[in-house]
N, C-alpha and C positions, 0 to 999 in steps of 0.2 A: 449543856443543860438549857440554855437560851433555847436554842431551836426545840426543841423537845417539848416547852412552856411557851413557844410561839403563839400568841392569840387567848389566852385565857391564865396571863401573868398577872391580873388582877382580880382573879376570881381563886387565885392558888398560891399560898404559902409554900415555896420546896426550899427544901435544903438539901443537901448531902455531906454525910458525916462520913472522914474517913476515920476506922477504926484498925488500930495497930493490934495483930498477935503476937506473942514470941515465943517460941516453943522450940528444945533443946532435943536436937539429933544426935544421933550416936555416926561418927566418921565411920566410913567402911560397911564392912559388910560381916557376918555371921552375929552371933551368940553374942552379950555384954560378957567382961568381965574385969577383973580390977586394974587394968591398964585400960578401957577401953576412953575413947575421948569423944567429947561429945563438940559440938557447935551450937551456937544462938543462932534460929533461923527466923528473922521475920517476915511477916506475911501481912500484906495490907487489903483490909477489905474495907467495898465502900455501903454506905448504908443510907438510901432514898428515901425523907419523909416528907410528909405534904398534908396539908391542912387548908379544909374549906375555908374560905371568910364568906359566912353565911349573908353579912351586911351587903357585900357588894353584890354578890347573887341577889336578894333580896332589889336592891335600888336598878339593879339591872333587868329585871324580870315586871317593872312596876312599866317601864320604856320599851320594854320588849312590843314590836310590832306599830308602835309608835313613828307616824312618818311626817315631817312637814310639808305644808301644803305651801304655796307660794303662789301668786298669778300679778300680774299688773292689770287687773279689772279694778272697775271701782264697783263692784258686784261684792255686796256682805257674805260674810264667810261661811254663812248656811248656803246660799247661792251660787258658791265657788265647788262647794264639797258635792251636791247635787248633780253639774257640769260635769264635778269628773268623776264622777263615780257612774 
């Protein structure tokens, strides 16, 4: 489940619920009838759910494209952004 949610574990609530069946087989083979004998057979399925968190989508999307700019000038930061751009 890690690898699968690699990279966007904070933009997604998952879980996975294992969900138990149990349902009774008849031993052998043909027709029921009043001797026939049955088994508990269970079956386990599993069930994937996931939920946006619109918050951090949101705070993330606000930064999206967002890059720091850095230089050891002593040139003002309008003067910096001009150079490199």
């Amino acid at each position: 489940m890690q690898k699968a949610t690699q990279g966007v574990v904070e933009y997604l609530s998952v879980t996975l619920d294992e969900v138990n069946k149990t349902e009774r087989v008849q031993v052998g083979r043909g027709r029921p009838g009043p001797n026939t004998r049955y088994e508990e057979v269970e079956q386990v399925h599993y069930r994937v759910q996931w939920q946006r968190d619109e918050k951090a989508i949101a705070r993330a999307a606000r930064t999206d494209g967002l890059f720091p700019l850095t230089d050891n000038t002593d040139l003002p930061a309008v003067e910096v952004l001009r150079t490199d751009r």
